[in-house]
C-alpha positions in Angstrom: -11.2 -16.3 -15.6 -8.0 -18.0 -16.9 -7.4 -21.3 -15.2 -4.2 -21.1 -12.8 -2.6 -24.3 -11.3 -0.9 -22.7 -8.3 -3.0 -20.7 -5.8 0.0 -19.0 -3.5 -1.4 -17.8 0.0 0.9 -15.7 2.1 1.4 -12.3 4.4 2.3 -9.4 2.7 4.9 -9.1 5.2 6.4 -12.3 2.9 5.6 -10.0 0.0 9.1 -10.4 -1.6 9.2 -14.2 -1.1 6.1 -15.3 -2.7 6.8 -13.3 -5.7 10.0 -15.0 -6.4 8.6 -18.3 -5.8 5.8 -17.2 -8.3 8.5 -16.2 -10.9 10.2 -19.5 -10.0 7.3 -21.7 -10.9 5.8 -19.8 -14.1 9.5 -20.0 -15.3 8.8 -23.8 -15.0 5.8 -23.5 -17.2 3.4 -23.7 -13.7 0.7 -20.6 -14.2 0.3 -19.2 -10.7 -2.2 -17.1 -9.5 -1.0 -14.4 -7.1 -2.5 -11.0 -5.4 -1.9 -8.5 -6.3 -1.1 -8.9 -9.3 -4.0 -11.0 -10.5 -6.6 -9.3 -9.4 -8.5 -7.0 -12.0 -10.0 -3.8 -12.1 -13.1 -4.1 -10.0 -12.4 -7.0 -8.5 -12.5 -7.6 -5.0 -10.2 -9.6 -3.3 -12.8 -11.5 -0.8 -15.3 -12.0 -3.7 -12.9 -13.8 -6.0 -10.7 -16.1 -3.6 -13.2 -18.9 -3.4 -13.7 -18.9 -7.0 -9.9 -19.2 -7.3 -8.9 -21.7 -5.2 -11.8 -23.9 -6.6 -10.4 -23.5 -10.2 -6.6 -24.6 -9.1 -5.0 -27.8 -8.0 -1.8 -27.1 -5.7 -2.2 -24.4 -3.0 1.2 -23.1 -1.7 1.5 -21.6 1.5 4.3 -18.9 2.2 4.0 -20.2 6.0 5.6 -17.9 8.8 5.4 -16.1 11.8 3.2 -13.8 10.3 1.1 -15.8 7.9 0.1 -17.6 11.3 -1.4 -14.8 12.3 -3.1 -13.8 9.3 -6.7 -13.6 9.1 -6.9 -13.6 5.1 -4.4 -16.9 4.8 -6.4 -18.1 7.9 -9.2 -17.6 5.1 -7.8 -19.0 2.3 -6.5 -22.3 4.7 -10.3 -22.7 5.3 -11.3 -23.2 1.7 -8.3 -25.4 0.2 -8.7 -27.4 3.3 -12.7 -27.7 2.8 -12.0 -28.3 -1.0 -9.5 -30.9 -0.5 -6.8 -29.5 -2.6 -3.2 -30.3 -2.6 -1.6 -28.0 0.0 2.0 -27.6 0.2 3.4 -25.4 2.9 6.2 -23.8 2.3 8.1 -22.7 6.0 10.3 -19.9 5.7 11.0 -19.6 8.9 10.6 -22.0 11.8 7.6 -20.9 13.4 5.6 -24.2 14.7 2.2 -25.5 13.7 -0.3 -25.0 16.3 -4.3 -24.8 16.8 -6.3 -25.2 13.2 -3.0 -24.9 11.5 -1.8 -27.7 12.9 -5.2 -29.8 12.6 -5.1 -29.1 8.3 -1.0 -29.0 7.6 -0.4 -31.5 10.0 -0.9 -34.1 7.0 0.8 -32.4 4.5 4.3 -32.0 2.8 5.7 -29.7 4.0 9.3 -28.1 3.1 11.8 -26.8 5.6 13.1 -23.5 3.5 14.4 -22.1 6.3 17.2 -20.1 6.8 17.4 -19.8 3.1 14.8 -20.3 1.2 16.1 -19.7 -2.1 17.9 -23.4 -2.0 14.8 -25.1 -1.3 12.9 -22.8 -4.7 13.8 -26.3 -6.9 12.6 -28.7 -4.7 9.1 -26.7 -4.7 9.2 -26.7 -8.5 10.0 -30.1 -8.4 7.0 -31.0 -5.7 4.4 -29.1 -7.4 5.4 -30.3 -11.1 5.0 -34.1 -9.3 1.3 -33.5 -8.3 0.9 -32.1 -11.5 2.3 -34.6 -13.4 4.7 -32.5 -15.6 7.8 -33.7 -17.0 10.6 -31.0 -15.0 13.2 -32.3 -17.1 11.4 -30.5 -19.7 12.0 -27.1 -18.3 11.3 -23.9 -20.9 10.7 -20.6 -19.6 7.3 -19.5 -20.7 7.1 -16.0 -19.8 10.4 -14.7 -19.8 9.6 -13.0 -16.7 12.6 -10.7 -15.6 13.7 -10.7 -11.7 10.7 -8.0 -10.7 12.3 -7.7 -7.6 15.8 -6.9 -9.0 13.5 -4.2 -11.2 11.8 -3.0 -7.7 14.9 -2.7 -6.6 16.6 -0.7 -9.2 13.5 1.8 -9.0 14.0 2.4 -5.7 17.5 3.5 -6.5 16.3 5.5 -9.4 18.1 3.0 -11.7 15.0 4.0 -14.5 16.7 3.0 -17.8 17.8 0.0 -16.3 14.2 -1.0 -15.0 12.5 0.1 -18.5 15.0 -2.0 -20.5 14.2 -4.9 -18.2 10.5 -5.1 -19.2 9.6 -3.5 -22.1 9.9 -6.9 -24.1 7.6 -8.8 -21.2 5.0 -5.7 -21.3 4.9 -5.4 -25.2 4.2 -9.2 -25.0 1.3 -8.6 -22.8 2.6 -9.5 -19.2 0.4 -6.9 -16.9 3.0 -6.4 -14.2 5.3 -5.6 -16.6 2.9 -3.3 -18.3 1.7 -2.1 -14.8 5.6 -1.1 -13.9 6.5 0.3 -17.2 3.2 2.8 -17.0 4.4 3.5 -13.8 7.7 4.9 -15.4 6.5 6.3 -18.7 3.8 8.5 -16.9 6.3 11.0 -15.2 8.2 13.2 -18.6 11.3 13.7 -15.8 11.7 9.3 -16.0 11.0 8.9 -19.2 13.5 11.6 -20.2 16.3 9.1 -18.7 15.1 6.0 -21.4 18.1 5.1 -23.7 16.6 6.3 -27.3 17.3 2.9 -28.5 14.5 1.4 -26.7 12.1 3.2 -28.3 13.1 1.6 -31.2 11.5 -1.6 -29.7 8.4 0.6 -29.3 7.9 1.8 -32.5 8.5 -1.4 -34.2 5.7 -2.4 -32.1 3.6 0.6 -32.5 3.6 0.3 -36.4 2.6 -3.6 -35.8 -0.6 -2.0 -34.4 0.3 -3.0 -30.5 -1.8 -0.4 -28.1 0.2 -0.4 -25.8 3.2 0.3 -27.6 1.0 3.1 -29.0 0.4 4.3 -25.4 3.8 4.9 -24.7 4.5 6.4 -28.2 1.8 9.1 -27.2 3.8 9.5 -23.2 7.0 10.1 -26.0 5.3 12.4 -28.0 4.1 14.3 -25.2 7.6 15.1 -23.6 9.0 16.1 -26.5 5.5 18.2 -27.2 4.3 16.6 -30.0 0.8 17.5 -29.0 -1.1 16.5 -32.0 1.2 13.0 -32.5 0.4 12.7 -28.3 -3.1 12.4 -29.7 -3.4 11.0 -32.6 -1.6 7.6 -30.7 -3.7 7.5 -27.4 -6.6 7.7 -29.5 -5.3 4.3 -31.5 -4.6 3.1 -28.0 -7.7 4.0 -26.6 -9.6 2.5 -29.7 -8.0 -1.2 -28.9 -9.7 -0.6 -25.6 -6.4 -0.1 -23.9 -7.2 1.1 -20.4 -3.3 3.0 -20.3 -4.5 4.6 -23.8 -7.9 5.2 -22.4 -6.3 7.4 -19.6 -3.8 9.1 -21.4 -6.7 10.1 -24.1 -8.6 11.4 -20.8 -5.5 13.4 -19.9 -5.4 14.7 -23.6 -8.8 16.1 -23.3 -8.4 17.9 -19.5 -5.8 19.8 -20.6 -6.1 20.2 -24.2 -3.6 18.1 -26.0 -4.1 17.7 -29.4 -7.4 18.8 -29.4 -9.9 20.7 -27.6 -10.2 21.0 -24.0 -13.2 19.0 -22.7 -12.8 18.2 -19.2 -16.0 16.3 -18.6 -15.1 13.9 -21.6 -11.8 13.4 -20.0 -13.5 13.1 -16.4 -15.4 10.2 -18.0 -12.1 8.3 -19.8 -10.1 8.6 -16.8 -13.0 6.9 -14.7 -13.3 4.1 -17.5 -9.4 3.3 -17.4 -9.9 3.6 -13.6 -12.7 0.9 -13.5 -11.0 -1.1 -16.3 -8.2 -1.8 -13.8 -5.7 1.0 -14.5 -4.5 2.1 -11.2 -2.5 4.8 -12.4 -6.0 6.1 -13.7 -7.6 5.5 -10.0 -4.7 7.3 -8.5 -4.5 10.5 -10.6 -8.3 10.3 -9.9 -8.4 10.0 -6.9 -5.8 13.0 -6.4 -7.9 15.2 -8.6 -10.9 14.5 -5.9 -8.4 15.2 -3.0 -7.2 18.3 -4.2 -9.9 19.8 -6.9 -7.7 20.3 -10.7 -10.6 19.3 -13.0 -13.2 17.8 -10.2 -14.8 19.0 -7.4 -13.0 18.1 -4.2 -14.2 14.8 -2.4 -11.7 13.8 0.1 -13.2 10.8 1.5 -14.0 9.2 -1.9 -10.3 10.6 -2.7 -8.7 8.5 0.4 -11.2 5.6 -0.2 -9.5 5.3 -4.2 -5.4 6.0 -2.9 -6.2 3.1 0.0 -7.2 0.6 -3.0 -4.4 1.4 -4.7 -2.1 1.2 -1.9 -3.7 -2.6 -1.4 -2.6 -3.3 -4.8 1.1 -2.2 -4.7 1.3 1.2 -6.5 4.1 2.5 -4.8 3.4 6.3 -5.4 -0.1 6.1 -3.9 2.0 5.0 -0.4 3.5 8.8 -0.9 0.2 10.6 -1.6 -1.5 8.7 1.7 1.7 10.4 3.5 0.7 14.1 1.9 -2.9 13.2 3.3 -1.6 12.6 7.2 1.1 14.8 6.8 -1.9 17.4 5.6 -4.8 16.3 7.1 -6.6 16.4 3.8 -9.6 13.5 4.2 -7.7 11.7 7.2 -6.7 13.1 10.4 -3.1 14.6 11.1 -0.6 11.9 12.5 3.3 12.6 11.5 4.6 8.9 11.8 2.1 7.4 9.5 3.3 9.7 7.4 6.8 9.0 7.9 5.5 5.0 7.4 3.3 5.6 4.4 6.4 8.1 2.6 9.2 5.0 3.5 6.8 2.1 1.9 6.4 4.1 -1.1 10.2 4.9 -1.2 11.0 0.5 -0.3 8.6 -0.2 -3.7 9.9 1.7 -5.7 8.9 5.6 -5.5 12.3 7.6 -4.5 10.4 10.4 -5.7 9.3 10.5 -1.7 12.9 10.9 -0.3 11.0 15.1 -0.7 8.1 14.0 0.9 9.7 12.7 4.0 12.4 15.4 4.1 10.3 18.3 3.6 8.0 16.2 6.6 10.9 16.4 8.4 11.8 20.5 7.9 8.7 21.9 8.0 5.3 22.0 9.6 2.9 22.7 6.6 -0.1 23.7 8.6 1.3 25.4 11.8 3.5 27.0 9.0 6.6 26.9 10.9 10.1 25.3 10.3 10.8 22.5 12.9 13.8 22.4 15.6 17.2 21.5 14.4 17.9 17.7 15.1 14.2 17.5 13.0 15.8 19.8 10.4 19.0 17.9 10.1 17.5 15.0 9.3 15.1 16.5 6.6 17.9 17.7 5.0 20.0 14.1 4.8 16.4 12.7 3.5 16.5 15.0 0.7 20.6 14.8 0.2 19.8 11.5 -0.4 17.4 11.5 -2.8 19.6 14.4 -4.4 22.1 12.1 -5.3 19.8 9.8 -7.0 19.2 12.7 -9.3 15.3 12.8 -8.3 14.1 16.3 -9.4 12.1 17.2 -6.5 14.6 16.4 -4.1 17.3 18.8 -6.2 14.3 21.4 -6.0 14.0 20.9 -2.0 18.2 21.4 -1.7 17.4 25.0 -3.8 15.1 26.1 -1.6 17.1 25.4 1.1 19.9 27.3 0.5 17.5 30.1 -1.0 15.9 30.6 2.1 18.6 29.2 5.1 17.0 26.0 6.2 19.6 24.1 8.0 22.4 25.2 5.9 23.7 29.3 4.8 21.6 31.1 2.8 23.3 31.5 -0.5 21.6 32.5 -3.5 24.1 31.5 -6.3 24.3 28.1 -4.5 20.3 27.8 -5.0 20.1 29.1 -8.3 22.8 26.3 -9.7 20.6 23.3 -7.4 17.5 24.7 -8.7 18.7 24.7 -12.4 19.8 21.5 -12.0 16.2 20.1 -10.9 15.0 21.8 -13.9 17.1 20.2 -16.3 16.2 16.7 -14.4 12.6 17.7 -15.2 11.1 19.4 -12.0 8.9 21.5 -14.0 8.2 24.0 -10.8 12.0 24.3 -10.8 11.6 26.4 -14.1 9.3 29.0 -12.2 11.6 29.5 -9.0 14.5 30.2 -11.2 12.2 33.3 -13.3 10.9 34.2 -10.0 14.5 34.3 -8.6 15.5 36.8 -11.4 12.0 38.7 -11.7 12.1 40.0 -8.2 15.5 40.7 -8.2 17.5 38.4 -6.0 21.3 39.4 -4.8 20.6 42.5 -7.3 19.6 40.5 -10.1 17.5 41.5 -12.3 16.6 39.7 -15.3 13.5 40.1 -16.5 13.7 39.0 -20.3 15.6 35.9 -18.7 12.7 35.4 -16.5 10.3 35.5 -18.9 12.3 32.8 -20.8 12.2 30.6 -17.8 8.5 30.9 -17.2 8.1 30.2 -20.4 9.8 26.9 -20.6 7.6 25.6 -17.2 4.4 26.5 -18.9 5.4 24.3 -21.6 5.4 21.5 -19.3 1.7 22.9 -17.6 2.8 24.0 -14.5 0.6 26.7 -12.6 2.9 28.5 -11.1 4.9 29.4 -14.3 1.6 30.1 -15.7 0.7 32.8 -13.1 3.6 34.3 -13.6 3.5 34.9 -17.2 0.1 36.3 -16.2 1.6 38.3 -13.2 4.5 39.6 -16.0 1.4 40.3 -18.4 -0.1 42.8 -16.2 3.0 44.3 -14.3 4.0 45.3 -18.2 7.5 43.1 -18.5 5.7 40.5 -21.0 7.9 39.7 -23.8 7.1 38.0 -27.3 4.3 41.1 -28.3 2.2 39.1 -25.4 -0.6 42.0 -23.8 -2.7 41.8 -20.9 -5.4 39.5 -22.5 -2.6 37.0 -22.9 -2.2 37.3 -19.2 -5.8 37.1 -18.1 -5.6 33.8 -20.3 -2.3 32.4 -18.4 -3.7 33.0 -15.2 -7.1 31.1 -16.0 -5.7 28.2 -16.9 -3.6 27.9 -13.9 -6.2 29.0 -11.8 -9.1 26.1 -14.0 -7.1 23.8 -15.3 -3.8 23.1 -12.8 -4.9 24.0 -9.9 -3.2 23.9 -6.7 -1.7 26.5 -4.3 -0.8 28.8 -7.7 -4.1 28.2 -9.1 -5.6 28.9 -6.1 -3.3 32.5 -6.0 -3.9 32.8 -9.7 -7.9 32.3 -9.5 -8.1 35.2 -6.3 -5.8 37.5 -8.5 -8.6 37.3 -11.8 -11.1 37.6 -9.0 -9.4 41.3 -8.0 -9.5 41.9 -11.7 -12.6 41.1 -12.5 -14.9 42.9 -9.6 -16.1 46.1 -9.6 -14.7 48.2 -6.9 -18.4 48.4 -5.0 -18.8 44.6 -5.4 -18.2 43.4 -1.5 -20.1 46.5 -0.2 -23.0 46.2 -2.0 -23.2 42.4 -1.2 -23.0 42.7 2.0 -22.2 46.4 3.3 -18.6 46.8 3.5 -15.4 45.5 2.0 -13.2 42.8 2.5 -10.1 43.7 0.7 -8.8 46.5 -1.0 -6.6 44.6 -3.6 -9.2 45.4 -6.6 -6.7 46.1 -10.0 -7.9 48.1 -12.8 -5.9 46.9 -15.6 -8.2 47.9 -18.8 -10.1 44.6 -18.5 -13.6 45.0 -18.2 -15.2 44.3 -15.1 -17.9 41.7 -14.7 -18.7 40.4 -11.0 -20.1 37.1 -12.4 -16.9 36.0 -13.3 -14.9 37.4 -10.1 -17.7 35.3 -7.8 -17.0 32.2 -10.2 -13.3 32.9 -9.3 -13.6 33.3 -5.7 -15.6 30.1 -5.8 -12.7 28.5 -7.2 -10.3 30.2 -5.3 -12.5 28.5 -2.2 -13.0 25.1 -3.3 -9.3 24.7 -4.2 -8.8 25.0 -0.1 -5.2 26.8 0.0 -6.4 30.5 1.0 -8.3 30.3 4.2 -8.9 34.7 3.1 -10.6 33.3 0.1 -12.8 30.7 1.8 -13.7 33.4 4.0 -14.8 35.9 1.9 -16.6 32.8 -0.4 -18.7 31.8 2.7 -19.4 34.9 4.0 -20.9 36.3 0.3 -23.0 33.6 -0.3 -24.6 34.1 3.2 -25.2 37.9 2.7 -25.4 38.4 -1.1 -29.4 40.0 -1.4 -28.3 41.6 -4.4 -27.0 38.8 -6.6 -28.6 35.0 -7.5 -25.9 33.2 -6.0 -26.7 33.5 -2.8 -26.8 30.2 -0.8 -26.8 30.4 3.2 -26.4 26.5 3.8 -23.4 26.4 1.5 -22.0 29.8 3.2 -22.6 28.6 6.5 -20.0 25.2 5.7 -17.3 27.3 4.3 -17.2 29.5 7.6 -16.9 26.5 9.3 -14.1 25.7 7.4 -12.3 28.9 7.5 -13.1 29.1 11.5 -11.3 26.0 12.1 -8.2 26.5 10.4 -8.3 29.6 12.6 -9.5 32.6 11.2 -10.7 34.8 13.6 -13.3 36.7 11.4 -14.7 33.9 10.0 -15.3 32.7 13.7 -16.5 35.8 14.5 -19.1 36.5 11.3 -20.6 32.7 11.8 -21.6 33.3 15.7 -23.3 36.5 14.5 -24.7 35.0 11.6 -25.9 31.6 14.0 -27.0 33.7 17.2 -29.4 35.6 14.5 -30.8 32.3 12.4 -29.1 29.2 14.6 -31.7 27.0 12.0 -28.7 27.7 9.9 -26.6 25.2 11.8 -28.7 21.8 11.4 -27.3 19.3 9.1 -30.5 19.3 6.4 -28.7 16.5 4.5 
């Protein structure tokens, strides 16, 4: 563990504050040691703090109001008091000293920072340098650390070149926040895509010197412009410097097929090394793939256990996907204001990307499936205005769909069209698909179908599903272009359905499963049909691979049909080996209490004649 000098306590209500005072003292030369940004990957905070504070000489206390009140600085008090080191509080506001704060500060120098703290920064400097016995006169900055906060606060207002530009020399020099922040920016094509070009100049001087993590971001570059093979050839020199951001973006490379082939348990197993290495964009792509199923099985409680531990460290998009979670109920129960909470902390650190999150909170009611009355609509709409004038994709996407449908403002197609082409040229990759749906199906009488085509097109080349199952859906409904035939669309629609995921995936992987099954298949599993949507399209039928569909289909939890049909084949399949009651048995549950009536009604049957079948055997 590096040896730190400054141990600096406070409430993460004081967030703001202690990081400037950090940034004030390490510009002094003074190496502080701070949460979160020193803890590592796998650390614990608890298990490192006495360790810590044993290793440094001057603890500074952030004291307020809420630090009073704090259990963890009530913690950390404990053990600089019981190892007699040099405490310095440092009162930001003027809350008193009572009880055991007064009995171990009551000693101490304290400073008075209060109202503003800022003019009293020097005179901390100038106390802690004293007990350290440095020479202040002397005063050289050693890390060059930029204003962080300044950054935070350009992030928040989508100011993304200006951010980048601000830390790329700190994070190519090895400063972690600044590494942490600019990983944070590089991982999303539709902010990297606002980078001046001249500061990858910067980056490729240092890539060529052989710096990893300039070759990380190289590969990010090289996969928005899709340089596939470049993308991995430069995470894999990343990854071999045992750079946890190359690590991840190798792991990403193999998923989806980058550069090489697709091997999703190899990049299962990166991803969870970069994860454990302390990569936190890692964790939380992790743990997203757990909450909603791309390449791993769905685990929502591990899922809600990894976004909380990236929430505690600061990631200020894992504060959005905690909202989706409440706002869902996916691995949490429903609540709408911690929603609301968890989308506006996400949007204060630096995430504007959630100005849709909490609009579309505010407009629409994703599992009642219903919009919401007019003041809520009203103020959906301002959320998303807002972020619409930052120029944040999704939030130009939400604004189309508005005005496509009539939500809170006049329906008005050629008004949607222009929003919605605007989000695509911002980088909303969806985008791409609602403007080829827009002219596939014939909108205001337009119909464009090699136009389309053309737009599907360019959102497959940035991997989304939904542009994906179109092409496939264009495959089979005969309007493919570029000689493509029906095999090309089976293909489209599997990777969207077992590679992306999501609600198109999950429409993609029940449209091969209609494809694939014979038209006797539901009968003669359990006597009669569910559905009569089976296609005959010249592909050969093979009801292996329509029940591994289905079971896709099921497990990616968007069609409460699908999860239906799942559980109720594996409870009365005779015929074929898949039959599994126990498992059957869950997935009616499921389906009953998101409200389908048959499922309800198939489990009591299936209960009243076995109820051994409803005993938790785990």
């Amino acid at each position: 563990m590096e040896s730190r000098s400054v141990f600096i306590s406070y409430s993460n209500k004081n967030k703001d504050i202690a990081t400037r005072i950090c940034q004030e003292l390490e510009k002094h030369g003074i190496l502080c040691w701070i949460a979160p940004r020193d803890i590592k990957g796998g650390e614990k905070y608890g298990d490192v703090i006495d360790k810590v504070i044993m290793s440094c000489k001057v603890v500074v206390l952030v004291y307020s109001k809420m630090s009073s009140i704090s259990n963890w600085v009530s913690g950390e008090l404990n053990v600089a008091f019981t190892e007699n080191k040099e405490i310095i509080p440092f009162r930001i506001d003027d809350t008193p000293l009572q009880g055991q704060n007064r009995i171990m500060l009551a000693q101490k120098q304290c400073i008075d920072a209060f109202p503003d703290y800022k003019v009293k920064l020097q005179t901390l400097v100038d106390t802690v340098g004293s007990i350290l016995s440095l020479d202040m006169t002397k005063v050289e900055d050693y890390t060059n650390m930029p204003d962080y906060l300044h950054v935070l606060e350009a992030l928040s207002n989508y100011e993304i070149d200006y951010a980048f530009s601000e830390l790329i020399k700190p994070a190519l020099s090895g400063d972690e926040l600044a590494k942490k922040i600019i990983a944070q920016i590089a991982t999303y094509p539709s902010r990297l895509s606002k980078i001046n070009s001249c500061q990858f100049i910067i980056i490729k001087e240092s890539t060529d010197k052989g710096n990893s993590f300039a070759q990380y971001l190289t590969a990010q570059i090289h996969y928005v412009n899709k340089q596939f093979n470049d993308m991995f050839k430069y995470a894999t020199m990343s990854a071999e410097q045992d750079d946890m951001y190359g690590i991840d973006l190798l792991g990403f490379c193999f998923q989806y097929g980058f550069g090489t082939e697709i091997d999703i348990k190899k990049g299962n197993e990166l991803v969870e090394i970069a994860s454990y290495k302390g990569n936190f964009i890692a964790k939380l792509f992790q743990a997203r793939n757990l909450l909603y199923g791309w390449t791993l099985p769905k685990e929502e409680k591990r899922a809600i256990s990894l976004i909380k531990q990236c929430c505690e460290v600061m990631v200020p998009e894992s504060f959005s996907v905690l909202a989706d979670a409440y706002e869902l109920g996916i691995g949490v129960e429903r609540d709408f204001d911690k929603a609301e909470e968890y989308y506006m902390k996400a949007i204060e650190n630096g995430y504007p990307e959630a100005y849709r999150g909490i609009g579309t909170l505010y407009l629409y009611d994703k599992v009642a499936h219903k919009y919401r009355t007019e003041d809520y609509l009203k103020k959906g709409f301002s959320y998303l205005m807002k972020g619409a004038q930052l120029g944040i994709p999704r939030c130009l996407a939400a604004i189309a769909f508005c005005y496509q449908k009539g939500i809170y403002v006049k329906q008005d197609y050629k008004k949607s069209f222009l929003w919605f082409k605007r989000s695509a040229e911002a980088g909303h990759s969806m985008s791409y698909a609602s403007l080829g749906r827009m002219l596939y199906y014939e909108n205001e009488g337009v119909n464009n179908k090699k136009e389309a085509w053309e737009w599907f097109k360019k959102g497959a080349e940035k991997d989304d599903g939904e542009s994906y199952r179109m092409l496939g859906v264009a495959c089979l409904e005969g309007n493919a272009y570029d000689d493509k035939t029906i095999l090309d669309g089976i293909n489209y629609l599997w990777r969207s359905a077992f590679l992306l995921g999501g609600t198109s995936g999950c429409k993609s992987a029940m449209l091969l499963y209609d494809i694939y099954r014979t038209a006797d298949f539901e009968e003669k599993t359990f006597g009669y049909k569910f559905s009569s949507h089976e296609i005959n399209c010249g592909v050969e039928k093979d009801n292996r691979k329509a029940f591994k569909c289905l079971e896709r289909a099921a497990k990616l939890g968007f069609d409460i049909e699908a999860i239906y049909i799942y559980g109720a084949m594996l409870t009365s399949s005779s015929e074929y080996e898949f039959a599994n009651e126990l498992e059957g048995v869950k997935y009616l549950k499921i389906a009953s209490q998101k409200g389908h009536t048959k499922a309800a009604k198939f489990l009591k049957t299936l209960l009243d004649e076995n109820p051994l079948l409803d005993i938790d055997w785990n």
